[in-house]
C-alpha positions as CSV (number, residue, x, y, z in Angstrom):
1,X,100.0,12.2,88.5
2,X,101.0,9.5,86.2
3,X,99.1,8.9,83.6
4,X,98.9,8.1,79.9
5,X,98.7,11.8,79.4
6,X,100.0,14.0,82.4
7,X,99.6,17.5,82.3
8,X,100.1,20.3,81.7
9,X,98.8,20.0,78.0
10,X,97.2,22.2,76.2
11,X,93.4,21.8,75.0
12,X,92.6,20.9,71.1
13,X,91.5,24.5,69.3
14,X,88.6,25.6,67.0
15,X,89.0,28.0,64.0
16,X,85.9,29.8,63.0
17,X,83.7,29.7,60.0
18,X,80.8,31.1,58.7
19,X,78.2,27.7,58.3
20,X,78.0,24.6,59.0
21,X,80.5,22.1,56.9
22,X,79.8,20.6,54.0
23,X,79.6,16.4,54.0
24,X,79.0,13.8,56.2
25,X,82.3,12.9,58.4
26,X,81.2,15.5,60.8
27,X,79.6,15.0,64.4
28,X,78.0,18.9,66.0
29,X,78.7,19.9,69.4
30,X,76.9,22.8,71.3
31,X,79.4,25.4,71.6
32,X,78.8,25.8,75.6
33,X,80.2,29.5,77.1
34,X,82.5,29.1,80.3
35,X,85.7,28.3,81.3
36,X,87.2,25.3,78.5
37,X,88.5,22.8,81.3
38,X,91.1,19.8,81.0
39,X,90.2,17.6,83.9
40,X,93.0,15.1,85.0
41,X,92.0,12.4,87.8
42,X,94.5,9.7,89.3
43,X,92.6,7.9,92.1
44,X,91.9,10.4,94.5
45,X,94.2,13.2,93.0
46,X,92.0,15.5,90.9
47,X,93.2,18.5,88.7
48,X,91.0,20.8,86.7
49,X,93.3,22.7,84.3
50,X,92.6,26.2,82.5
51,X,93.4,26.8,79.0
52,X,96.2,28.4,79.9
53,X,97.4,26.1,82.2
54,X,96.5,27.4,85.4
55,X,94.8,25.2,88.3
56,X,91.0,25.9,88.5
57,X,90.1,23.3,91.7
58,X,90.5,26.5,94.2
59,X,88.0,28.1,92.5
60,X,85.5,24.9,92.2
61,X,85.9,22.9,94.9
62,X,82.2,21.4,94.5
63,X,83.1,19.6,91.5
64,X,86.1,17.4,92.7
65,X,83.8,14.9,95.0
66,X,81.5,14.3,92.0
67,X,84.7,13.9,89.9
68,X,86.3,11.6,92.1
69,X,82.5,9.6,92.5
70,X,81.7,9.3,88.5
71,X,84.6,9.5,86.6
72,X,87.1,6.6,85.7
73,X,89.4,6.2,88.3
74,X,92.1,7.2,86.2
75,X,91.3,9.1,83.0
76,X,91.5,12.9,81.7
77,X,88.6,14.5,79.9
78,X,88.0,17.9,77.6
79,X,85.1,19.8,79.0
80,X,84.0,23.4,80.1
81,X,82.8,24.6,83.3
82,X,79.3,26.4,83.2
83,X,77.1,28.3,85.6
84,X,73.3,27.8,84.8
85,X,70.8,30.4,86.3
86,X,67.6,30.4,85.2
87,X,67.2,28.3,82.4
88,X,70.2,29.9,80.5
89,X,74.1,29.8,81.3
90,X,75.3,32.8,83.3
91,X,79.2,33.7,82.1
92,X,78.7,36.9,84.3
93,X,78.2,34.3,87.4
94,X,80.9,31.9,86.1
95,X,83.6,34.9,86.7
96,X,82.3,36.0,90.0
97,X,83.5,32.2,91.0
98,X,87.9,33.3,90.0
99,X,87.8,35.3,93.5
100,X,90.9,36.0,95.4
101,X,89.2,35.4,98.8
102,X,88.7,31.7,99.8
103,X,85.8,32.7,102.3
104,X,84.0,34.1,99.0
105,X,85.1,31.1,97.1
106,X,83.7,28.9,99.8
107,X,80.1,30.5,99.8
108,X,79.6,31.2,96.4
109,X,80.2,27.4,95.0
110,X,77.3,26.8,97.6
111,X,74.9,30.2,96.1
112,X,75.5,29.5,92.5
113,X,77.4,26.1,91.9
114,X,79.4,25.3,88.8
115,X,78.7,22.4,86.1
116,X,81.1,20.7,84.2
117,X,79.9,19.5,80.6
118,X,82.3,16.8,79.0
119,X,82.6,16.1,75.3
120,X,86.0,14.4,74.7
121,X,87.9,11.6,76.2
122,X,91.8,11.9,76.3
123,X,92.4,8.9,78.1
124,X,91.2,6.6,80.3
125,X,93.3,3.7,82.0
126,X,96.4,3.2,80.6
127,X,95.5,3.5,77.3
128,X,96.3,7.3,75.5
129,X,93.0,7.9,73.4
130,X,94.3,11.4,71.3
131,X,95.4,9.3,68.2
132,X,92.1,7.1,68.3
133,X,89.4,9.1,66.0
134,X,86.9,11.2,67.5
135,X,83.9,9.0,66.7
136,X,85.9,6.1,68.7
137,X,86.5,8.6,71.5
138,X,82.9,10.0,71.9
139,X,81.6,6.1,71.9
140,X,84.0,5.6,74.6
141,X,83.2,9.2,76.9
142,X,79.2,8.2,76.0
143,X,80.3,4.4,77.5
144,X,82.1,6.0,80.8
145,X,79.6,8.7,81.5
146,X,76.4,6.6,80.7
147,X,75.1,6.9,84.2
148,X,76.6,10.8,84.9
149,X,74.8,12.8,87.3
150,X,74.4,16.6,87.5
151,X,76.6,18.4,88.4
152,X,78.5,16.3,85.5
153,X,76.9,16.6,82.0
154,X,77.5,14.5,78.9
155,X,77.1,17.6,76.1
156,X,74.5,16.3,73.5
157,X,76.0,15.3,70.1
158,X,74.7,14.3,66.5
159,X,75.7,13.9,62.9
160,X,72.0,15.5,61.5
161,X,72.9,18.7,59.8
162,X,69.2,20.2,60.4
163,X,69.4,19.2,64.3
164,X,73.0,21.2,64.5
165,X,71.3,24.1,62.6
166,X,68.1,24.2,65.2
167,X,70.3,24.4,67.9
168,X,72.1,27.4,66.2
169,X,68.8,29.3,65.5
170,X,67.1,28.7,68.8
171,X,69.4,28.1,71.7
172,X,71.9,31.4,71.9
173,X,69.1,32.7,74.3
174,X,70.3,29.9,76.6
175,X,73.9,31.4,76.4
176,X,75.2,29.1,74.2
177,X,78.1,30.2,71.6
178,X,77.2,28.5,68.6
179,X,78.0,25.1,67.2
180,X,81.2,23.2,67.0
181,X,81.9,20.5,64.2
182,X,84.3,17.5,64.5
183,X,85.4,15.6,62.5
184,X,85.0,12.0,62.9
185,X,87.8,11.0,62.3
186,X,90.1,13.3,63.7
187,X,92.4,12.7,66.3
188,X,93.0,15.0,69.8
189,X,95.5,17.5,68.4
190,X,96.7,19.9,71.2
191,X,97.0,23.5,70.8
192,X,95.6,23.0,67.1
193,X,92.8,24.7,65.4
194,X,91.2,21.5,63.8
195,X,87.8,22.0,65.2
196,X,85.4,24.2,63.5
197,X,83.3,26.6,65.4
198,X,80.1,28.1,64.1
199,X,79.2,31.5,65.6
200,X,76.5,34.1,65.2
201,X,77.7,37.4,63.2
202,X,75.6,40.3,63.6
203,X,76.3,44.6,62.8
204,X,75.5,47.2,64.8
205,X,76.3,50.9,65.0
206,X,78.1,52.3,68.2
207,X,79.8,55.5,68.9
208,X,83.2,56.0,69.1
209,X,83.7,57.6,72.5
210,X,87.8,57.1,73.1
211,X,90.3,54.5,72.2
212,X,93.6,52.9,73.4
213,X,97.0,53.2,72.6
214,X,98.4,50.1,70.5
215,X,100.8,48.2,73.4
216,X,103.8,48.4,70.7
217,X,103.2,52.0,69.9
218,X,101.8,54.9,72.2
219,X,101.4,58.0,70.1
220,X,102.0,56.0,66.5
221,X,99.1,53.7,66.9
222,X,95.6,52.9,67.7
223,X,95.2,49.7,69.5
224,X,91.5,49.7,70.2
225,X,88.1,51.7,70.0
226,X,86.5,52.1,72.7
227,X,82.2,51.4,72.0
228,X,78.9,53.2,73.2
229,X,75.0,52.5,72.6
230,X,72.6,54.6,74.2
231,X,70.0,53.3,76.7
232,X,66.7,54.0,76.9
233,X,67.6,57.0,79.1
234,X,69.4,58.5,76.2
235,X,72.8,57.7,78.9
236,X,75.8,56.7,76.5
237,X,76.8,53.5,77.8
238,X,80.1,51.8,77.2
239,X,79.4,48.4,75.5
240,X,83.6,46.6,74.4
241,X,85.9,48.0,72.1
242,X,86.5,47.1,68.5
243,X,90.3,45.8,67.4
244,X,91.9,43.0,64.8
245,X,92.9,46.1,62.7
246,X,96.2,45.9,60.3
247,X,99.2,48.2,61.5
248,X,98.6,50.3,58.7
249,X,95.0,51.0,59.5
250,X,96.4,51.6,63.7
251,X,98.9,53.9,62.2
252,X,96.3,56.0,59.8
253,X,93.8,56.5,62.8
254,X,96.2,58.4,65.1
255,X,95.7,61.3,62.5
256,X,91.8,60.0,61.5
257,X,91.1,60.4,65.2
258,X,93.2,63.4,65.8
259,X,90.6,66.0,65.3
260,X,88.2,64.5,67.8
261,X,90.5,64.5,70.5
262,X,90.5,68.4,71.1
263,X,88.6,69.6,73.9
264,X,86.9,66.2,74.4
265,X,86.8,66.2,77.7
266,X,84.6,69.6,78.0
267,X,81.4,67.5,77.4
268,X,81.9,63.8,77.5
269,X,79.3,61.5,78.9
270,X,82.2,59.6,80.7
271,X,84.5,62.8,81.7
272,X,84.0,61.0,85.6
273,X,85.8,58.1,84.4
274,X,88.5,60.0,82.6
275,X,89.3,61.7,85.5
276,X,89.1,58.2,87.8
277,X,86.8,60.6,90.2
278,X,84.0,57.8,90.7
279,X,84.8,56.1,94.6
280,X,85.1,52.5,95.1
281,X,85.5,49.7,92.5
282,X,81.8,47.9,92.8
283,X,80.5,45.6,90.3
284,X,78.7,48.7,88.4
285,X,81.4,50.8,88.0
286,X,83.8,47.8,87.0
287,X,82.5,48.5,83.7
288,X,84.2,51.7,83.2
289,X,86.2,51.7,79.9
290,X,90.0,52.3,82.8
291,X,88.3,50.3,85.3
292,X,90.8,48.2,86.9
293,X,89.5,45.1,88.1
294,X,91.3,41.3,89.0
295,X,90.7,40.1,85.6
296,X,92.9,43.1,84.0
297,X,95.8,42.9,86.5
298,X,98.8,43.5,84.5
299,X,97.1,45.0,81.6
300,X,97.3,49.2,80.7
301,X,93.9,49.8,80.3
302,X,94.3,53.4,80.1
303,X,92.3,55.4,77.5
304,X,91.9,58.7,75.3
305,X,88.8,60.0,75.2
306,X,87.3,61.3,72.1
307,X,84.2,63.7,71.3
308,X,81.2,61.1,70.9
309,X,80.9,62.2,67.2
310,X,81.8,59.2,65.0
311,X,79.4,56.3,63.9
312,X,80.8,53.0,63.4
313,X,79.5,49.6,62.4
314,X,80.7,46.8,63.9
315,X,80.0,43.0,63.7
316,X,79.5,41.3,67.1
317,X,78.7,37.5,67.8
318,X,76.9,37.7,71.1
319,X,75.3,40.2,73.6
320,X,75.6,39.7,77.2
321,X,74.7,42.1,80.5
322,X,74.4,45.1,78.1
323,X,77.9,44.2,76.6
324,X,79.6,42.4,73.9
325,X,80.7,39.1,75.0
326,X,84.0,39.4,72.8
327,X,85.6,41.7,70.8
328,X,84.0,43.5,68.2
329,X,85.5,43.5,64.3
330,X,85.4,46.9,62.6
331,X,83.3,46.8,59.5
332,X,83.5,50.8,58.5
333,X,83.0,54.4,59.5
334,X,79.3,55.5,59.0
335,X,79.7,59.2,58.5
336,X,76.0,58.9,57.2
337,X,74.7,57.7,60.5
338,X,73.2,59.9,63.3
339,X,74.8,59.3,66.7
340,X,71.6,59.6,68.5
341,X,70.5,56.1,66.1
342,X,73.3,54.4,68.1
343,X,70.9,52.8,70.9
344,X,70.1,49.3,72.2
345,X,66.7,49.0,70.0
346,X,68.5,48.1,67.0
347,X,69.9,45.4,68.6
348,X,68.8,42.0,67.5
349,X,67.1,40.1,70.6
350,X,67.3,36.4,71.0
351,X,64.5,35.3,73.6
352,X,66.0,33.0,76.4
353,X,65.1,29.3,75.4
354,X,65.4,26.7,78.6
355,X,68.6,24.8,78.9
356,X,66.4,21.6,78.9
357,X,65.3,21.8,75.8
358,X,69.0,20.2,75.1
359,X,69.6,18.6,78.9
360,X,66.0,17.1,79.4
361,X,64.5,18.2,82.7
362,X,68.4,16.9,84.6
């Protein structure tokens, strides 16, 4: 490709805070929940980039003729690729799409086809738009994808505090992440956390069923805790991990933890699992805390159990498929909290709110 800006570069980042900015040079964003997307096109040459740099087109090949039919004929945009089921956006769908086989790949962009939402403009023509401000830039992406079609989405955008803070209230049920806050005039900073992200924060109590070694220190450190609510069946099920701890709080819970690792196999809801006795790897048993799956190749994800006798809180963003969407953060041990209190019901639910309430009926 040749153009103003060629890749590989890496996208502009977001650092998170806690509410919405104070002042009035700021323009809100939904913050949408998919696979954040650099798309390059040069004529008929199309390239849809990953975060980390990886190609994506394999994986999507029903976007690149809309591409190629409503973009600029030379230009590369910021966006993220979504999957929308149902009137909310469907990450667990969007992942099913990064498959190995190109016969799967084939059939599934026809069963559940990918979007592509766009809210920044990194060039277009010859002219390199990153040191331009963002208001300039969004005027100009508004200007190119004025007549945009599905599946090619201008996100919406506005400068009204209150509007930002309804879609924050009422539209996680549709999937989305939260808010995202620019500010006007910013310029396209690559690989920088200039953006400001607005996500929810909620606690909740889970069990501590097992953890993971600390990559830099088997033995000397905890690297993560490994998280269980019960269902309505009174099964434990396993629901992320918590992690971000300091290396002197990994170091203190090899001997915090020690006690609960004797004879913890004798009764543990997930002993099958420890012992890698369930057959097959379907999409069910995927979710086994040493599952190995495509999206952990290369990664030890090997695990001690522990008896399912410690409470702790955690603080979670979002809840998706029974699971957290991202890691948890560790909050504190509840020694006062019964395990059997560590269930689903006290779970904050967020009822599903149509994607058109933001797109319109497109």
């Amino acid at each position: 490709m040749r153009l103003a800006v060629n890749p590989p570069i890496l996208p502009m980042l977001a650092k998170r805070v806690e509410q919405l900015p104070a002042g009035d040079n700021w323009t809100f964003e939904p913050k949408w929940d998919g696979f954040r997307t650099l798309i390059f096109r040069d004529g008929e040459e199309v390239l849809l980039q990953s975060r980390d740099e990886k190609t994506l087109n394999r994986y999507f090949p029903e976007l690149l003729e809309p591409i190629r039919a409503q973009l600029p004929e030379r230009c590369v945009c910021d966006g993220e690729i979504v999957i929308a089921r149902g009137g909310t956006l469907d990450f667990d769908a969007l992942q099913l799409r990064v498959h190995p086989a190109a016969s799967r790949v084939k059939l599934l962009s026809v069963e559940i086809p990918a979007a592509i939402v766009f809210f920044d403009l990194l060039c277009e023509g010859a002219i390199d738009l990153r040191s331009e401000p963002y208001q300039a830039r969004r005027k100009r992406l508004e200007t190119v994808l004025a007549d945009v079609r599905p599946p090619l989405f201008l996100t919406p955008a506005t400068t009204d505090r209150g509007v930002a803070a309804d879609w924050f209230k009422r539209f996680e049920g549709a999937g989305l992440d939260g808010v995202m806050a620019k500010a006007n005039n910013g310029a396209y900073e690559p690989n920088k956390r200039v953006m400001l992200k607005v996500k929810h924060d909620r606690d909740c109590d889970c069990v501590i069923a097992g953890f993971r070694w600390h990559k830099k220190g088997e033995g000397e450190a905890v690297g993560s805790l490994l998280l269980g609510l019960f269902d309505d069946a009174g099964d434990l099920q396993h629901v992320g991990v918590c992690a971000s701890f300091t290396d002197k709080k990994r170091r203190e819970l090899v001997s915090f933890l020690q006690p609960y690792r004797e004879h913890a196999l004798a009764a543990h809801p997930w002993r099958a699992w420890a012992e890698d006795s369930l057959p097959g790897m379907g999409a069910k048993e995927q979710r086994m805390p040493g599952g190995k799956s495509r999206w952990s190749q290369g990664k030890d994800l090997s695990w001690e159990p522990l008896r399912p006798e410690l409470v702790v809180e955690v603080s979670y963003d979002h809840m998706q498929s029974g699971r957290f969407r991202h890691t948890a953060q560790f909050r504190r041990f509840r020694t006062d909290k019964p395990v059997a209190q560590c269930n689903y019901a006290q779970l904050e639910t967020v009822p599903a709110q149509e994607l058109s309430g933001i797109f319109g009926n497109r």
